[in-house]
C-alpha positions as CSV (number, residue, x, y, z in Angstrom):
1,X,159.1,-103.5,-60.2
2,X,156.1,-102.4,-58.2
3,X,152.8,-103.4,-56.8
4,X,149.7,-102.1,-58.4
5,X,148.7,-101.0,-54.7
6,X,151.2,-98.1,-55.8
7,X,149.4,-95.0,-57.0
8,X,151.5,-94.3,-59.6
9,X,149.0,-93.1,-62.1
10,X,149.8,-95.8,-64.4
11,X,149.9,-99.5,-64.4
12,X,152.2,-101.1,-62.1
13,X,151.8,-104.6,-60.6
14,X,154.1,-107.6,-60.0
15,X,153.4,-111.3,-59.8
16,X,155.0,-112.1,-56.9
17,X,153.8,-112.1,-53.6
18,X,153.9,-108.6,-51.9
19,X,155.4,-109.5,-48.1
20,X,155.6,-106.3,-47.3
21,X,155.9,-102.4,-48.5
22,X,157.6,-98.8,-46.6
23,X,157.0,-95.8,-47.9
24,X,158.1,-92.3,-47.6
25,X,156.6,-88.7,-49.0
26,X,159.5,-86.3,-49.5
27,X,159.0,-82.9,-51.3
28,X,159.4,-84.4,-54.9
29,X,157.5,-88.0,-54.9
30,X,157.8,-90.8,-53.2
31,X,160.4,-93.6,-51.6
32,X,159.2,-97.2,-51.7
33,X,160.9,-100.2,-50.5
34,X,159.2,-104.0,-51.4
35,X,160.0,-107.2,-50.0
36,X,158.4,-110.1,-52.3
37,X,158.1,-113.5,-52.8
38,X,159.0,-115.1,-56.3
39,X,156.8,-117.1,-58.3
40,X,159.2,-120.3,-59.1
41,X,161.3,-119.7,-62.6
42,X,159.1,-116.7,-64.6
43,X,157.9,-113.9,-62.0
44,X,156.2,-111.6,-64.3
45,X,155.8,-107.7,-64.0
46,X,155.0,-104.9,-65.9
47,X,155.1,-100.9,-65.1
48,X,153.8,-98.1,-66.7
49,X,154.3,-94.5,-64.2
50,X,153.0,-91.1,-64.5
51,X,156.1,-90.6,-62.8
52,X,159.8,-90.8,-63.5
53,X,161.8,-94.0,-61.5
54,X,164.6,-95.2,-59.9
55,X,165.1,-99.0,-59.1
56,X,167.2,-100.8,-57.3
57,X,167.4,-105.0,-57.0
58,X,168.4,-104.8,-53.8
59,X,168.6,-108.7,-52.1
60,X,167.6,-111.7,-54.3
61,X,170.1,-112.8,-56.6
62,X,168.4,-114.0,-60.3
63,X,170.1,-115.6,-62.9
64,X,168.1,-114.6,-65.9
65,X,166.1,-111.1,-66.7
66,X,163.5,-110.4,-69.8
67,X,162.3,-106.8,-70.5
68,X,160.6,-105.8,-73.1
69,X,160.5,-101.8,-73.5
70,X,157.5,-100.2,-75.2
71,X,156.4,-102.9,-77.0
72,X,159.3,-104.1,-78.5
73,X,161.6,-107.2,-78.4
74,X,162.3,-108.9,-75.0
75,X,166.1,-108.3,-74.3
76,X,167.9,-110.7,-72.3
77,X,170.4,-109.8,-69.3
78,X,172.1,-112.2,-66.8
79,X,171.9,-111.2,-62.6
80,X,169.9,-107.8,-61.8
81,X,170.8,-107.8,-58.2
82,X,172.7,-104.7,-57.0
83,X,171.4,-102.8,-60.4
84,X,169.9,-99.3,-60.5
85,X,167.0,-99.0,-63.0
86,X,165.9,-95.7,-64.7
87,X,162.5,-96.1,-66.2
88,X,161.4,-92.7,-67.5
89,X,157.3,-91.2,-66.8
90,X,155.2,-93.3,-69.2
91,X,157.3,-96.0,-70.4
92,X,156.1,-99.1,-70.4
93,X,158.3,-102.2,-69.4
94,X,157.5,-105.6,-68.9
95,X,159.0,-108.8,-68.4
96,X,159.9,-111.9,-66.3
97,X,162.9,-113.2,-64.2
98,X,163.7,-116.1,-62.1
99,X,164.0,-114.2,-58.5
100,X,164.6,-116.7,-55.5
101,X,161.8,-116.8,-53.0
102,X,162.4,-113.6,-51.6
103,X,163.7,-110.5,-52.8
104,X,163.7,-106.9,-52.3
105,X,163.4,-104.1,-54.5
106,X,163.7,-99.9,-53.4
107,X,162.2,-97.0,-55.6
108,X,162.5,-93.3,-55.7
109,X,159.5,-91.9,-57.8
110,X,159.9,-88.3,-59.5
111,X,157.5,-86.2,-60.1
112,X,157.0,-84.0,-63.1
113,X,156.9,-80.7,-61.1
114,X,160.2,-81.7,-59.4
115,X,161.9,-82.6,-62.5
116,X,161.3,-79.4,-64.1
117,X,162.7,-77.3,-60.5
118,X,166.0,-79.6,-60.3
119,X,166.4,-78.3,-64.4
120,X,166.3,-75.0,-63.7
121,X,168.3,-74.9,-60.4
122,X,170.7,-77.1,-61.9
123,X,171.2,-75.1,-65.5
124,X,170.3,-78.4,-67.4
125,X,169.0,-78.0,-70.9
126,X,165.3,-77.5,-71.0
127,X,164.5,-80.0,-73.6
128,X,166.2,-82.7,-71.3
129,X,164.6,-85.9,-71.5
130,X,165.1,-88.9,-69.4
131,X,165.7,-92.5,-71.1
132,X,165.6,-95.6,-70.6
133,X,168.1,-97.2,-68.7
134,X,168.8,-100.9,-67.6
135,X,171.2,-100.1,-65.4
136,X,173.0,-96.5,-64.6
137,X,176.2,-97.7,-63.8
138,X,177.0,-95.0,-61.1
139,X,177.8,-96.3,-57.8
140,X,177.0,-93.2,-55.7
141,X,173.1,-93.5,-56.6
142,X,173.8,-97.1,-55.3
143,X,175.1,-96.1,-52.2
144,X,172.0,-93.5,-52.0
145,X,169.8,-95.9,-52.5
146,X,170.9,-98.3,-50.1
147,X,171.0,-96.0,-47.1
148,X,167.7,-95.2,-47.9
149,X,166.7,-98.6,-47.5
150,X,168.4,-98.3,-44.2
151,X,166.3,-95.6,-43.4
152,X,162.6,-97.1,-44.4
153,X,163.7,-100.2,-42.7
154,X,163.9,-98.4,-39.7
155,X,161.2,-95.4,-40.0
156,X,162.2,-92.7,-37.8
157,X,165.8,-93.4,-37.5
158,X,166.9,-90.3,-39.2
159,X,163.5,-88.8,-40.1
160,X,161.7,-87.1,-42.7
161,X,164.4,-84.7,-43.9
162,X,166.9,-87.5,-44.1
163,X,164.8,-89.2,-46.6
164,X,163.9,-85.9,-48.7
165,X,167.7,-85.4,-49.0
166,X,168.9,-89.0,-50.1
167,X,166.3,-88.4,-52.5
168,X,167.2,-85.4,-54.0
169,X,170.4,-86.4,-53.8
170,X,169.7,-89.6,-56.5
171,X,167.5,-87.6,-58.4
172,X,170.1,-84.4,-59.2
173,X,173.1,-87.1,-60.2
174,X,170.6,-89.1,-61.8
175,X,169.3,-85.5,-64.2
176,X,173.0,-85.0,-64.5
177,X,174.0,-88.0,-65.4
178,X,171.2,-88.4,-68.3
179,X,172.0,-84.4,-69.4
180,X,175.4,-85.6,-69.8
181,X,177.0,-82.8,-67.3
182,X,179.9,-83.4,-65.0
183,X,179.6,-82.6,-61.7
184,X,180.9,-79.2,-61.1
185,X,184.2,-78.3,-59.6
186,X,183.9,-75.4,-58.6
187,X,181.6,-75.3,-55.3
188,X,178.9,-72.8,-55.9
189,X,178.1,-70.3,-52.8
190,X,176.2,-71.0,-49.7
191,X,173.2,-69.1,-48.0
192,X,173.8,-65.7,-47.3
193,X,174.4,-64.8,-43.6
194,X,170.7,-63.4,-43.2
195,X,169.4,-66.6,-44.8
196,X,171.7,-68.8,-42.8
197,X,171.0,-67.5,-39.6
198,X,167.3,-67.4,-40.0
199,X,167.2,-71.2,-40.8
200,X,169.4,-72.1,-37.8
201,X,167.0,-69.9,-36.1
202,X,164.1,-72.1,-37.8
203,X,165.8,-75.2,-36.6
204,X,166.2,-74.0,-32.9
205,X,162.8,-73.6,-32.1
206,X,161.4,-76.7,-33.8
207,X,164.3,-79.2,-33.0
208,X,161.8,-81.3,-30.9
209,X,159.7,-81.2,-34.1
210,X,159.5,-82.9,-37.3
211,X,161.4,-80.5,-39.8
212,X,161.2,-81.1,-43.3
213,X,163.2,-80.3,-46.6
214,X,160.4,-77.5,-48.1
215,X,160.6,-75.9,-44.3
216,X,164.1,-75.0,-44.7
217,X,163.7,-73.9,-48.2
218,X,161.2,-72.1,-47.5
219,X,162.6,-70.1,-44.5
220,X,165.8,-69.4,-47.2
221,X,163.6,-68.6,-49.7
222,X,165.1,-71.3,-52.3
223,X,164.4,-74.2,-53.9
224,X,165.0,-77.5,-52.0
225,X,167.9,-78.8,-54.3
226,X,169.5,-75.5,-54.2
227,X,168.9,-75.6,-50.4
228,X,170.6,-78.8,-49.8
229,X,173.3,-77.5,-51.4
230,X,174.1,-74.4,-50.3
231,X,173.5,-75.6,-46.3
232,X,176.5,-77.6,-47.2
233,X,178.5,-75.5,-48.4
234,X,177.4,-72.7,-45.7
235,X,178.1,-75.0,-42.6
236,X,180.0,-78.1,-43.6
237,X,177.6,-80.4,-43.4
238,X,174.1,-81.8,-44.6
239,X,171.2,-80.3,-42.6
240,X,169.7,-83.4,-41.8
241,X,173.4,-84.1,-39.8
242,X,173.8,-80.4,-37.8
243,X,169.6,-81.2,-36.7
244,X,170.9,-84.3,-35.3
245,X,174.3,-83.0,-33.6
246,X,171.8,-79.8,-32.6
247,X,169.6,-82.5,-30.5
248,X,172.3,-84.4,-29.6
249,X,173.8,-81.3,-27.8
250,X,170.6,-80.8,-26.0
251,X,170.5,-84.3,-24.6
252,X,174.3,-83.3,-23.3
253,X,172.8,-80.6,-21.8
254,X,170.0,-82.7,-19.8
255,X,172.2,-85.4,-19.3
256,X,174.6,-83.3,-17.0
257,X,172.2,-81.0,-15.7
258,X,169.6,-82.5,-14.8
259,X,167.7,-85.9,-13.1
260,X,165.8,-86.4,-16.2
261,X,165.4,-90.4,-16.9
262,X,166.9,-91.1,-20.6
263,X,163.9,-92.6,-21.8
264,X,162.4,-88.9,-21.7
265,X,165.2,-87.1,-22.4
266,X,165.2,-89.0,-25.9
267,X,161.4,-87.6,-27.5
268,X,162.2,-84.1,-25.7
269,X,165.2,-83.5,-28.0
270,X,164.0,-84.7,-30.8
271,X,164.7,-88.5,-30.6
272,X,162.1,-91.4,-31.3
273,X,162.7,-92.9,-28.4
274,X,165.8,-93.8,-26.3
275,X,167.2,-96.4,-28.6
276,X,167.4,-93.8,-31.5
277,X,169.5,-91.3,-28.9
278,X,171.8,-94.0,-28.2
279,X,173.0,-94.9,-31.5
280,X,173.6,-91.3,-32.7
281,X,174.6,-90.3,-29.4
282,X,177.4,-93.3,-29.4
283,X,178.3,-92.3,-32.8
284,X,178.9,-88.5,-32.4
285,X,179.8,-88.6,-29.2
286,X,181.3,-91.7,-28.9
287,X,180.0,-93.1,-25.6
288,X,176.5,-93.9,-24.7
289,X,174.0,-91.6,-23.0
290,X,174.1,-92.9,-19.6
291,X,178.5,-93.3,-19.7
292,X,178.3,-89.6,-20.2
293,X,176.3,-89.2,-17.7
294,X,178.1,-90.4,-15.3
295,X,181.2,-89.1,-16.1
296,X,179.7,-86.1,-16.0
């Protein structure tokens, strides 16, 4: 499912026409989004990774799907669209389907390093494996995926960290899922007060700053997943969320005390630009910049 411009260590490439690509860094790998063009009733593609992935047919309805999976038998499957793909690190798959002219495919590559952290920090079994799967069947990773697509369709919209977490996110269910282990449901504890209060600290002086997932796991001193976790569970929310309500109380800040046009208001808390403050300002806030200010 991806272009052999991808440096995946392996062989990846697709016969379709590559319109266009996104992509994303976050601690663990990589995030990829493709939009393609079909060739007519057999678009061919193959993929071998040094890294583990996670597919989703996003747009593009098929009819018809042939994979064949290490170099066995082609096995035939009906409409792809809407399916999440697990293809483990050095599994080769190859095939053909009859995409419409344009479809769209988004990836979450895994690397080996990160794999073996999420085991330990999520008590999987050491000799877990991941396998081959044509389609996980677990409509959270779906939803994960999509707003992630969201995201790389609009770079910047929720930043870097957003993206780290989605990711990490689909990757832990995804481990869990393959090891077999149920969620658990009993929440595990948060940061500890010091811990807590040195990342908010953290995130205070670098709100107008690109903040990443290994920045706040490394001011807690844990790993990432466990970080994304316990955040949670400390303050109620994801991190990537209280950075955004944290700027978004700034810009109230400027907004009522100050003569400060929007447009600059917006990068000095944080935000892209002005457009990006208005939709999470609408959304948290519920009015737009500018009604606040003049109620104000």
């Amino acid at each position: 499912m991806f272009d052999n411009t991808v440096d995946t260590g392996g062989t990846c490439s697709y016969a379709g026409e590559l319109l266009r690509k996104q992509s994303r860094n976050w601690t663990g790998g990589e995030a990829l989004l493709f939009d393609r063009r079909g060739q007519g009733e057999k678009t061919e593609f193959n993929h071998r990774s040094a890294r583990h992935a996670i597919a989703l047919h996003a747009e593009g309805a098929n009819t018809r799907l042939a994979v064949r999976r290490n170099g066995g038998q082609p096995q035939m499957s009906g409409c792809s669209l809407g399916q999440v793909m697990l293809v483990p690190a050095q599994y080769a798959i190859e095939g053909w389907s009859d995409f419409p002219q344009d479809f769209r495919h988004i990836a979450v590559l895994l690397d080996a390093q990160t794999v073996h952290e999420l085991l330990e920090d999520e008590n999987l079994p050491g000799s877990f494996e991941f396998t081959f799967r044509h389609d996980v069947g677990d409509g959270v990773i779906a939803s994960r995926m999509h707003e992630l697509q969201l995201e790389l369709d609009n770079p910047g919209l929720m930043g870097r960290l957003y993206v780290e977490s989605l990711c990490c996110e689909i990757a832990v269910r995804a481990m869990r899922m393959q090891a077999a282990a149920p969620t658990p449901t009993v929440a595990r504890g948060g940061l500890t007060p010091k811990r807590l209060r040195m990342v908010k600290d953290y995130i205070e002086t670098n709100l107008v700053n690109e903040i990443t997932l290994s920045d706040l796991a490394a001011v807690a001193g844990v790993s990432y997943a466990h970080f994304c976790r316990a955040f949670h569970t400390s303050v109620g929310m994801a991190s990537h969320q209280y950075i955004v309500r944290r700027r978004i109380d700034m810009a109230k800040d400027l907004l009522a005390n100050s003569n400060l046009p929007i447009a600059e208001i917006a990068p000095s808390v944080g935000f892209g630009d002005q457009s990006h403050l208005t939709k999470h300002f609408r959304r948290i806030v519920g009015t737009t910049p500018r009604q606040f200010r003049n109620a104000a």
